[in-house]
C-alpha positions as CSV (number, residue, x, y, z in Angstrom):
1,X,-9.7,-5.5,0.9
2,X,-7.6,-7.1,-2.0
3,X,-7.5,-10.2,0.2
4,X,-10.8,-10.3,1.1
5,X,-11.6,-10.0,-2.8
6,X,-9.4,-13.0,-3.8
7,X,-10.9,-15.1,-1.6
8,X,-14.4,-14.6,-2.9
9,X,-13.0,-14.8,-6.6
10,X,-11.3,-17.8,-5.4
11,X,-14.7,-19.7,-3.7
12,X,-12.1,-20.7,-1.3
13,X,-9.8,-19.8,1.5
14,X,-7.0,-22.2,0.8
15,X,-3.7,-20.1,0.0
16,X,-2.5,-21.7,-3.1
17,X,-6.0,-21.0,-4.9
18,X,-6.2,-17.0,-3.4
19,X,-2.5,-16.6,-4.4
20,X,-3.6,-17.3,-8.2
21,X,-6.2,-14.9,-8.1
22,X,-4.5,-11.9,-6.2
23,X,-2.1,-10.6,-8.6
24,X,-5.0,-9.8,-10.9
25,X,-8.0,-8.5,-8.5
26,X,-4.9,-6.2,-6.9
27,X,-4.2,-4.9,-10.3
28,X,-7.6,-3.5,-10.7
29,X,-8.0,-2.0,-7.4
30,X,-7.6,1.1,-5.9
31,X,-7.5,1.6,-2.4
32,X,-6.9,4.8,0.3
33,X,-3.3,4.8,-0.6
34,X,-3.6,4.5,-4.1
35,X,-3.6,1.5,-7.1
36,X,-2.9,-1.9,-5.4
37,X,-1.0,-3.5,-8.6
38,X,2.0,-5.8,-7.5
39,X,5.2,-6.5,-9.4
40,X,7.0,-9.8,-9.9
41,X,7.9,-10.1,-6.5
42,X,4.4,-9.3,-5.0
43,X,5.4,-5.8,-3.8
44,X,3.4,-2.7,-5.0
45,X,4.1,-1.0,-7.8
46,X,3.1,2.2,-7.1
47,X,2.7,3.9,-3.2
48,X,2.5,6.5,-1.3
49,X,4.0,6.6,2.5
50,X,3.8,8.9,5.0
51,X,7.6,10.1,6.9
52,X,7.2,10.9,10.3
53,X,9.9,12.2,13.2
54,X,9.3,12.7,17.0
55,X,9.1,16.3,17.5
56,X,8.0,19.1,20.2
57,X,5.0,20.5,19.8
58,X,5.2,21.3,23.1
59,X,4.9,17.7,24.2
60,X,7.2,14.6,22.8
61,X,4.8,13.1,19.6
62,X,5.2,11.7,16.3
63,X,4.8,14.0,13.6
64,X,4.2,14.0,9.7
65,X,7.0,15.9,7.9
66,X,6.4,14.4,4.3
67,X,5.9,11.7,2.2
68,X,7.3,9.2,0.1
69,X,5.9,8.6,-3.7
70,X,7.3,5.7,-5.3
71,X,6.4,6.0,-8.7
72,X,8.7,9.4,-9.2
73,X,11.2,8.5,-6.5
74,X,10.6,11.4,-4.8
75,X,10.0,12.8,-1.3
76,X,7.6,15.4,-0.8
77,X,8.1,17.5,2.4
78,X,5.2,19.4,4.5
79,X,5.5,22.8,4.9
């Protein structure tokens, strides 16, 4: 979606133009996982990640046992 933004802020297409306009329509976004602001490197600021192992539950499948929270440094487990 932030991409899709930028390119309409942008009138254009071309990488170089989009890549000026991105940092700042990402900054005022917030998407599913959360506010899409980058830091100097591009990377998000703040996010949210799920942790998953393969378990038995009776069958072999991947399954959610917490997540990750980036702005506390912090893994929160599912009960």
């Amino acid at each position: 979606m932030v991409m899709g933004l930028s390119v309409i802020k942008a009138k254009s297409n071309e990488s170089s133009l989009v890549k000026q306009v991105l940092p700042d329509i990402a900054r005022d976004y917030t998407g599913l996982t959360g506010p899409c602001g980058l830091d100097e490197y591009g990377d998000r600021l703040c996010y949210r990640t799920g942790l998953y192992a393969i378990g038995y539950d009776p069958d072999i499948r991947w399954m959610l046992v917490g997540h990750y929270h980036s702005p506390s440094n912090e893994i929160i487990w599912e009960r």
